[in-house]
N, C-alpha and C positions, 0 to 999 in steps of 0.2 A: 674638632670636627673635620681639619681639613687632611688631620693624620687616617680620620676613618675613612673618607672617602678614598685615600691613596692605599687603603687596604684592600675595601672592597669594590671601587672601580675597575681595578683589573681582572679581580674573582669572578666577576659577572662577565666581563668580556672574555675571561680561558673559557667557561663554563658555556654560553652562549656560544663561541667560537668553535668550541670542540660538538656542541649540537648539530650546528648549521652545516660543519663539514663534514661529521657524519651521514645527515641527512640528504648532501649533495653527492656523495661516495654511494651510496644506494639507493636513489632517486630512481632511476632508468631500472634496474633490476624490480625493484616495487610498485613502482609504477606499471610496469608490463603486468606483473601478477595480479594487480589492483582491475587492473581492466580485462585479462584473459576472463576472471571471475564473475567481472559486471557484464560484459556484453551477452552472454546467456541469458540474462537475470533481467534482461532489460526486455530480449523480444519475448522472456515468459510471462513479463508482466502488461506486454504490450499484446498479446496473443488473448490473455483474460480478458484485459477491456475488451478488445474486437469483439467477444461474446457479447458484452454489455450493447456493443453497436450494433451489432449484426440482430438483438431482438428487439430493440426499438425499431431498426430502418424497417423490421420485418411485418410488427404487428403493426408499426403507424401504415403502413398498405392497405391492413385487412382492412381495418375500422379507427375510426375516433376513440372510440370507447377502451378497445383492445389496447393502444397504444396508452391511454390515459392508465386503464388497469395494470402494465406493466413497469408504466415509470411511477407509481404510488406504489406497488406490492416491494418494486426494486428499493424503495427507500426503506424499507423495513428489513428485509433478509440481508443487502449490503453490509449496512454494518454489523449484523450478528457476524456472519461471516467473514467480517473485517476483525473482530473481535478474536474468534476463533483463530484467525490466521497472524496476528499478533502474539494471542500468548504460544502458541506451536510454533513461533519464532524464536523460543527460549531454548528450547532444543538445540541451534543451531550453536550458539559461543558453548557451551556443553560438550555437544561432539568433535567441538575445534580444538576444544581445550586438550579432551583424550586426546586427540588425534597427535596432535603437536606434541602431549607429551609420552609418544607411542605409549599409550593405553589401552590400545583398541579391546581389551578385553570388557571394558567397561563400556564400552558404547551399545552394544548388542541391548542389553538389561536397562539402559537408560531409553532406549530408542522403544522399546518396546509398551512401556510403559505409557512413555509419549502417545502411542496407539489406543491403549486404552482409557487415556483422559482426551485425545480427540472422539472417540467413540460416543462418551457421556457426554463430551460438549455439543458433538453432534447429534447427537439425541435430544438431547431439552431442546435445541436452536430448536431443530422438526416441534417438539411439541408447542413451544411459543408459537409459532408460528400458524398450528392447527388452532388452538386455542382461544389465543387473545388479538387475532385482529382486527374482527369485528367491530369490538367494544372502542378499538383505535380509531375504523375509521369514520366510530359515529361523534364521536370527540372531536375529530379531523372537518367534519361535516361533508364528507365523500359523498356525490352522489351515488344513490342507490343502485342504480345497473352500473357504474364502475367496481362499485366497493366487493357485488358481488362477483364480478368477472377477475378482481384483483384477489379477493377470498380464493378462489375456485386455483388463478394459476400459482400463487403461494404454498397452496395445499400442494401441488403437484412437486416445485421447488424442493419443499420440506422433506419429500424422501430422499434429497439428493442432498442434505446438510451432511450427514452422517460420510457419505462420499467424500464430498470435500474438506471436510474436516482431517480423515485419512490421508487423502492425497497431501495436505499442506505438511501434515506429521511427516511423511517420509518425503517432501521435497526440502523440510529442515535437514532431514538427516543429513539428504543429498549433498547440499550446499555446505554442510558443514565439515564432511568428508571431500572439499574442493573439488566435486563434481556437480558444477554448475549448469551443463548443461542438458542433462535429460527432465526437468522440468520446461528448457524451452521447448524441446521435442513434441512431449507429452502437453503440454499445455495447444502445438500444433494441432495437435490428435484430437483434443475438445473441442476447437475450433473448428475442425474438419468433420466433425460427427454432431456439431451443432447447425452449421448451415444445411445442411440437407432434413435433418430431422425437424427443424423450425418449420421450414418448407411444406412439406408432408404435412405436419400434424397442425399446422397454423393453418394453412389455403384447403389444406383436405384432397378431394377427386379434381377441385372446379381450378384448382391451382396447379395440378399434374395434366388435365388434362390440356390448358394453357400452355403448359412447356413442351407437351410430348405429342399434342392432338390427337386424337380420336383410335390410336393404337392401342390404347392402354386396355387390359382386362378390366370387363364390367365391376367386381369387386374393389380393384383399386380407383377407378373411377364412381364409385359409392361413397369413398372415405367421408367423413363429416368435416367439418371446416372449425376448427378446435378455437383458434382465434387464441385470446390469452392462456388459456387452462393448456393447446397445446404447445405455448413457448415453454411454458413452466414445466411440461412433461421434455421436452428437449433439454432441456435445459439438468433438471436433473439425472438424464439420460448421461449426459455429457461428463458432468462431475462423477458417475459411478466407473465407466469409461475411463478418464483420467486416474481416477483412485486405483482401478484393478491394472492398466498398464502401469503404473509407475510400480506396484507391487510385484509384477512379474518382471519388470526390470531388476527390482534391486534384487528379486532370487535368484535370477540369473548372470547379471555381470559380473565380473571379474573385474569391477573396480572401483571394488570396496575392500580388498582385500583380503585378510582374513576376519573381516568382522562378515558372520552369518547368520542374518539378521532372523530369517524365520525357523531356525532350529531350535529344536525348545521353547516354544514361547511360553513365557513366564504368567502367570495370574499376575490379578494387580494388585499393586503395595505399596500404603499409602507414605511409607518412608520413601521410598524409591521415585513416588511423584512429585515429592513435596520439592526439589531443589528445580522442577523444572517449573511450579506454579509461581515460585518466589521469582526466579528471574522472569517468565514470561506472561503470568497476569499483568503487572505493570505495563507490561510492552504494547499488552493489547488495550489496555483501559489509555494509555497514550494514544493509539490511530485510535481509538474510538470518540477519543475527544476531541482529533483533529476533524475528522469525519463529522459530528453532530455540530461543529464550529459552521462548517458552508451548509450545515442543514440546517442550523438557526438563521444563519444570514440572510437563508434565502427567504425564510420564510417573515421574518423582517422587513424588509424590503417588497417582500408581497403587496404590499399598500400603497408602494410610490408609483404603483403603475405598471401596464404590460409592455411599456418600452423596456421601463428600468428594469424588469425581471429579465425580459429576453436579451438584453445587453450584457444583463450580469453571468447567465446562462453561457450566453455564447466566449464570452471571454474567460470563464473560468475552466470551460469544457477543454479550448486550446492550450490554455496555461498547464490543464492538469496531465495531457499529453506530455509536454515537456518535463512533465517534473517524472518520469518515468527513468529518466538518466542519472539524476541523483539518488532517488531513490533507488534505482537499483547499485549504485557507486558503494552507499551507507550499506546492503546487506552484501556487500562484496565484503567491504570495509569489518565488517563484525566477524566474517569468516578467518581476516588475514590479521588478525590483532588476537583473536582467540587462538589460533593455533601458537603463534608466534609467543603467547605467554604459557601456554600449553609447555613449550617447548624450555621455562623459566628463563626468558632473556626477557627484562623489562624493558631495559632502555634499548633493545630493539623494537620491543610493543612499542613504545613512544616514540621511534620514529618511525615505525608504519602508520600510526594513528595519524599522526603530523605531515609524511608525507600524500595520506588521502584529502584530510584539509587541502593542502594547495592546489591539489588534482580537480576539490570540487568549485576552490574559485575557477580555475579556466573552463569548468562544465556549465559555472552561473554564465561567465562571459558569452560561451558560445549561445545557451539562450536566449538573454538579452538580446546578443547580436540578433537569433535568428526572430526574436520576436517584433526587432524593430523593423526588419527587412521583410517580412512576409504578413508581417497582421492585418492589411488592407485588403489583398486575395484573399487570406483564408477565408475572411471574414464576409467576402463576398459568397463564400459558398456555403454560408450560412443563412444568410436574408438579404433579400432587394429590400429592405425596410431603409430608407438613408439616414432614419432618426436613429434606430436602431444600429448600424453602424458607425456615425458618431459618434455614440456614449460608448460603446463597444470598444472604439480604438481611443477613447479617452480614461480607458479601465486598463487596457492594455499598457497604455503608456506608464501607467503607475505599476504594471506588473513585471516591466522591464527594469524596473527599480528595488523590485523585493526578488529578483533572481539570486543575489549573492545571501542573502539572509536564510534564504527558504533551503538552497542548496547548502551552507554551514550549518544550519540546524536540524540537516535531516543527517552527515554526514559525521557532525560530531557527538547525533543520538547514537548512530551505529556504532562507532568506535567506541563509545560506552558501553552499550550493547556486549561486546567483543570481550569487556570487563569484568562482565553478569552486573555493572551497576544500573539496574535501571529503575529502582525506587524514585531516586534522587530527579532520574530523568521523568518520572511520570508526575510527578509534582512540579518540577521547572514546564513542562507542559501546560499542567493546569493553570496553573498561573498565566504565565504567557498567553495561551492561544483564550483562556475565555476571560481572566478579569479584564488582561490589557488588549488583547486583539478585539475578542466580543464587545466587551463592556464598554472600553474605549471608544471604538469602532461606532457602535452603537448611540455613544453620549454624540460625539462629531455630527452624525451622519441626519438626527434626530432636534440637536440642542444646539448646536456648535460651541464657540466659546464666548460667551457674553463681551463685548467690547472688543473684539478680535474678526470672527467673522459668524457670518450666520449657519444654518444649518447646512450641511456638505449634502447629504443625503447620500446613494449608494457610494459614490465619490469619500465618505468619511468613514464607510463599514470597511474598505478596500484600504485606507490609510490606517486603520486599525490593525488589517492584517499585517501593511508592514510592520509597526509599532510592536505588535507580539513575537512576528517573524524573528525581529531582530532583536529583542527583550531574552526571545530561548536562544540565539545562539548566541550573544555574550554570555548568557549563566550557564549553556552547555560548556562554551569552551573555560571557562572558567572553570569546571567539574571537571571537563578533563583531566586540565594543568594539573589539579589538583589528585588525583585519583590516579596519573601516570607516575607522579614523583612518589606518590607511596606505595607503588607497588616496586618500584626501586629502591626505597628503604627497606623494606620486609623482607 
């Protein structure tokens, strides 16, 4: 026994030794690429929320109602569209892979494709959406002048699925061709053509003529006062906007190279689709589960109270700001590991993947930090309610504790991602975020532990989330290790 240890003691210390300083010899160089990649990626995802705020702050103005019909229509299109933009995120380690292994001749014919299966996705979302809400929100038990004002701006949304479906296809390509940054541009450009359009067709004449007084021509001073039906028309406005600038970008730049994306466009082919449904349906039935995880909770906790709902609200609303840095870290991360294996050097893939782990503990820390250092402000600009800030910063405190988990489990998805493995990850998911985050979450919050303590209540669904948080990134990084060292044997 004590001959084997003196064999493989030092095996594992060359072997680790020779990692470590690899990984320290190209730390600064990947690290700079890690984040030239993410900081685009970060204000286009921060540029899409704003939409999200900017029609709440807009419609809760008009009316009660309008506001109520937007935040109920929003949980329903959200995650189709979450969905959509998930699996159109398979595209990306795809185009990284060509790219990396100068293939660019294949990217064109992949990329195109991607067009035509976001078209059909975006088509059903539009009909779901015509279709079956009704029947949802008599289920839901919606009142009736919301459900119909929610119908009405849904309906409107729906012709803009097909849009953003597009758009998200060619900001795959984008990012996977390491030009990160004309999605933040263009997502600017939605933003910029949604606040005034929200305006207009939300408030009508009686809201122009409030801004502008009594100059305005009689006909614009007519306009009707659209309320939800016309955020939902901005709103899809917006996304066709985004879809057709980002199209005339990629016809026009020169920095894609010689991939020409709209020459020839090919019919669709179901061989041709199929590599990009296998990596990226997963991807999306993964956010889709994360996504329906805080839409069960909340609806959970519906019954403890409109403290506890509005406490859970506001802390989760702050938390999910921050988590836009991670998240956008991990689809850097899947750019800079696909091309990289693209390029057939594994054990450089393994130590890009490894150098972004370390990259997204100091991204948890700086959270943490800033969540313990500003949660009492923000949170005052949220409600004069004192009960409700209380449990608010007592929800916080526990989410300055799942920064490190939330940030490695989003970090070491992408870097799988990067791999095309993401079966493995969409199942470490499910498991995680709903037996042990939900279910757990759930038993705590509702049960407690018989002889231990009583029920936690929102307090126990929040200890849940850590519990799953950190349940997917031990078995993601575990997938990793695992998936990086065999792509080094092959």
């Amino acid at each position: 026994m004590s001959l084997l240890c003196q064999v493989i003691t030092p095996f594992w210390r060359d072997c680790l030794g020779s990692f470590f300083g690899d990984l320290r010899a190209n730390r600064r160089r990947e690290t700079y690429s890690l984040i030239q990649l993410a900081l685009p990626i970060c204000g286009a995802q921060l540029a899409q929320a704003g939409m999200s705020v900017v029609d709440v702050m807009m419609t809760g103005r008009q009316s009660a109602t309008a506001l109520a019909a937007v935040s109920v229509g929003s949980s329903l299109w959200m995650p189709l569209m979450l969905f959509m933009t998930g699996t159109l995120m398979g595209l990306t380690p795809i185009v990284a892979h060509f790219l990396g292994g100068q293939r660019t001749a294949n990217v064109r014919p992949a990329v195109q494709q991607a067009l035509w299966v976001a078209l059909a996705m975006g088509i059903v979302s539009a009909v779901i959406l015509w279709q079956a809400v009704m029947p949802i929100f008599h289920l839901m038990n919606v009142p009736l002048q919301v459900a119909e004002q929610s119908a009405a701006y849904l309906a409107a949304v729906a012709f803009g699925m097909p849009g953003i479906a597009l758009f998200q296809a060619l900001r795959a390509f984008s990012d996977g061709m390491n030009h990160t940054r004309p999605a933040l541009w263009i997502s600017l450009v939605g933003l910029a053509v949604n606040i005034p359009s929200n305006y207009v067709l939300i408030y009508g004449g009686d809201g122009l003529t409030a801004l502008f007084g009594d100059v305005l021509p009689a006909n614009l001073e007519a306009l009707p006062a659209l309320g939800a039906l016309g955020c939902g028309i901005a709103t899809a406005f917006s996304m066709w906007m985004m879809a057709i600038t980002m199209a005339l970008y990629t016809s026009k730049s020169h920095a894609y190279g010689d991939v020409s994306l709209w020459r020839r466009f090919s019919l669709p082919h179901w061989a041709s689709m199929r590599e990009l449904l296998t990596v990226g349906v997963p991807i999306g039935v993964s956010i889709f589960v994360e996504v329906t995880l805080f839409t069960l909770i909340a609806l959970f906790i519906a019954s403890l109270g409109e403290v506890t709902v509005a406490a859970h609200q506001v802390a989760l609303n702050y938390t999910t700001i921050l988590f836009m840095l991670p998240m956008s870290l991990s689809m850097a991360l899947t750019v800079r590991v696909g091309n990289t294996l693209g390029q057939a050097r594994p054990n450089m893939a393994r130590l890009v993947a490894w150098n972004g782990i370390l990259i997204s503990l100091v991204v948890a820390a700086l959270n943490s930090t800033l969540l313990w250092l500003t949660a009492e402000p923000v949170i005052e600009l949220y409600t004069n309610n004192d009960e409700v800030k209380t449990m608010a910063l007592s929800l916080i405190a526990l989410a300055v504790l799942y920064q490190v988990s939330d940030s490695l489990q989003a970090n070491l998805a992408g870097a799988l991602r990067g791999y095309k493995d993401t079966r493995i990850v969409m199942l470490i998911t499910l498991f995680s975020y709903w037996f042990v985050g939900l279910m757990g979450g759930h038993w705590l919050g509702i049960h407690g532990i018989n002889g231990l303590f009583l029920p936690l209540g929102v307090h126990g669904y929040w200890i849940g989330l850590i519990a799953g948080l950190s349940t997917a990134a031990l078995l993601l990084g575990l997938r990793l290790q695992h998936i990086s060292q065999r792509a080094i044997r092959l």
